[in-house]
C-alpha positions in Angstrom: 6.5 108.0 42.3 9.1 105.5 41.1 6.6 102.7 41.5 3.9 104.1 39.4 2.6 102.7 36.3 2.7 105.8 33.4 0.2 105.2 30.7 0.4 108.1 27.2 -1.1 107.1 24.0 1.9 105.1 22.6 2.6 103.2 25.9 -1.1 101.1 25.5 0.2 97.8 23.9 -2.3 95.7 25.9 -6.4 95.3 26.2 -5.4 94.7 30.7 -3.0 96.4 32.3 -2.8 95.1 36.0 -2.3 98.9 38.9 -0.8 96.2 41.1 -1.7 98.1 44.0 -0.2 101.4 42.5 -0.6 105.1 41.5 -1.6 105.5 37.7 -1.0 108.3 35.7 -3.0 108.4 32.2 -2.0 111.4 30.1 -2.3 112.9 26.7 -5.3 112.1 24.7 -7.6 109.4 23.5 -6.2 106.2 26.0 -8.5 103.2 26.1 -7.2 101.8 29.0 -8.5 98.8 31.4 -7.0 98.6 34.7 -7.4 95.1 36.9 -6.6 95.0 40.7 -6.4 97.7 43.3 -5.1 101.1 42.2 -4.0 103.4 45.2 -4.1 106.5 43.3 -5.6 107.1 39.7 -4.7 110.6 37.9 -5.9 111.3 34.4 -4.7 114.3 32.8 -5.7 115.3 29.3 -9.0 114.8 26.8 -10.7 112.0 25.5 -9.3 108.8 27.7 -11.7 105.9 28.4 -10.7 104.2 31.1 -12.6 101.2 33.0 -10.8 100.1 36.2 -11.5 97.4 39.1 -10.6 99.4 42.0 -9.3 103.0 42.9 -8.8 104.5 46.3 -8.9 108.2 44.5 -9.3 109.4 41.4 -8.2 113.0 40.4 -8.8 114.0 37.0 -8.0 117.5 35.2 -9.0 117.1 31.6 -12.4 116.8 29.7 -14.4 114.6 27.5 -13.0 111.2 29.6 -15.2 108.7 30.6 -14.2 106.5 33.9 -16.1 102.7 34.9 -14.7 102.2 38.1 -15.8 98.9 40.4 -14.5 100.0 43.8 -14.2 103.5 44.4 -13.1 106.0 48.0 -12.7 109.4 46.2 -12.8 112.1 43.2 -12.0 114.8 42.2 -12.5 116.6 38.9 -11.3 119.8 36.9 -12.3 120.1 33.6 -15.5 119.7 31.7 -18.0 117.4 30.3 -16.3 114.4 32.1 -18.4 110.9 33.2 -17.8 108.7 35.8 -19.5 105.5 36.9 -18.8 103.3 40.0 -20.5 100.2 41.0 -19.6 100.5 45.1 -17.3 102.1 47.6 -14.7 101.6 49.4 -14.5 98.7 52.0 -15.7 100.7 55.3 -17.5 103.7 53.4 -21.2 104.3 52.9 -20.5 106.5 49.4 -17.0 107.6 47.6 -16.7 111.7 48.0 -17.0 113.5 45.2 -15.4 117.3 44.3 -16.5 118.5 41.1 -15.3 121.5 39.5 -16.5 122.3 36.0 -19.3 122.5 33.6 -21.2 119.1 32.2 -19.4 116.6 35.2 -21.4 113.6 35.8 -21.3 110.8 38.6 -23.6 107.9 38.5 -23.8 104.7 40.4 -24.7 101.5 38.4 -25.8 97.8 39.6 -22.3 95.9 39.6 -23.8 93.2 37.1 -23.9 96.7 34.9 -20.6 98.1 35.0 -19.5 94.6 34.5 -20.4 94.6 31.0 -19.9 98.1 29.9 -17.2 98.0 27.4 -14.5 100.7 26.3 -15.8 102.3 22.8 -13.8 101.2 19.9 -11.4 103.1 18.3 -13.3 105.3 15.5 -12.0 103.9 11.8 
């Protein structure tokens, strides 16, 4: 995955970090991360990240206590626990995004798009 954008706690200098039409890998803990334009692949590993993106083919997530806003979304997958995720539509060409999962306290909701819109990443406690 040479052309994948790598994103750990001390690699978040910006508020927008453009996917650029590639895999993202968040890991660690505690990322507040925004992602604009298409990612192919999103993988979030680890506790605690916050991520709002504009549009992700799949998302596979292993961790617990993230929270995802995603605009466009074709798949998940979780493993882990007490994890949140809310999309706005799917996929050009798909009725719903598939979903897989695996854990205790998961959540998936859909939200109007003028919604997720204006849902904003939590502040850093402090």
């Amino acid at each position: 995955m040479s052309d994948s954008l790598v994103i750990t706690p001390g690699t978040v200098r910006q508020p927008v970090m453009d996917a650029d039409g590639r895999d993202v890998v968040i890991s660690g803990n505690g990322c507040r991360v925004e992602l604009s334009g298409n990612c192919r692949e999103l993988k979030v590993i680890g506790s605690g990240h916050q991520v709002k993106a504009q549009a992700v083919a799949a998302v596979s997530l292993l961790g617990s206590n993230n929270s995802l806003v995603i605009g466009t979304l074709g798949a998940a997958k979780f493993n882990g626990a007490d994890n949140s995720l809310t999309w706005t539509r799917a996929i050009e060409g798909k009725k719903a995004p598939t979903f897989s999962l695996n854990g205790a306290g998961n959540s998936v909701s859909m939200a109007p798009e003028a919604q997720t819109a204006k849902i904003p990443l939590e502040s850093a406690p402090g």
